[in-house]
C-alpha positions, 0 to 999 in steps of 0.5 A: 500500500502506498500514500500519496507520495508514492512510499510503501507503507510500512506494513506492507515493506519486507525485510530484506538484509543490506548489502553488508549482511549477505552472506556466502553461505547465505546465498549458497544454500538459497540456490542450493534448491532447484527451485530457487534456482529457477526462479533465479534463473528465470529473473536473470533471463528477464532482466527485471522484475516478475510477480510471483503468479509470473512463476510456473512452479510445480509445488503448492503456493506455500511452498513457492512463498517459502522459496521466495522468502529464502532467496530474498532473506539471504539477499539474492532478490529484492522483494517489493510490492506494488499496488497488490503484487509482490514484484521480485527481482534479482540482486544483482548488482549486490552479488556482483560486488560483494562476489565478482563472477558468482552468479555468473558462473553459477547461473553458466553452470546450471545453463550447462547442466539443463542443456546436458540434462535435456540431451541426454537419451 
């Protein structure tokens, strides 16, 4: 919800942690899980924001929140709402400074991976 200046009211912002908070470790396990790699995946791919209904996730709405809220807890998304949708995108700049190359590579390892996956008979 927003007021007339366009801020979000406070009920309605999400914690999220500074870039001085992230952590490896962190940012690891949040793309440890196959469907957070997707939708990281996904967001690279976009290059902007997508609402969480963007997403085609073959689990439950709670499971899908939950994946959400892992990524954005451990600083790999940044989660906002407008109006009515939670619109999500991916950190990128922040990773890339805090751990040149990273997501890069990571998101090249997992491209290699699904190619392998899908060719193999």
């Amino acid at each position: 919800m927003t007021d007339v200046t366009g801020a979000v009211a406070p009920g309605r912002a999400l914690p999220h942690p500074e870039r001085e908070e992230i952590r490896l470790e962190a940012v690891l396990h949040a793309l440890s899980d196959p469907m957070r790699l997707r939708i990281v995946r996904e967001l690279a791919d976009d290059g902007g924001e997508l609402t969480c209904s963007d997403f085609e996730l073959p689990v439950t709405k709670s499971t899908t929140t939950h994946h959400f809220r892992v990524l954005r807890e451990s600083g790999v998304i940044r989660q906002v709402y407008r109006g009515t949708a939670k619109m999500n995108g991916l950190r990128r700049g922040d990773l890339d400074d805090l751990f040149p190359g990273l997501l890069a590579s990571l998101l090249a390892a997992a491209d290699r991976q699904s190619a392998r996956l899908h060719d193999a008979p």
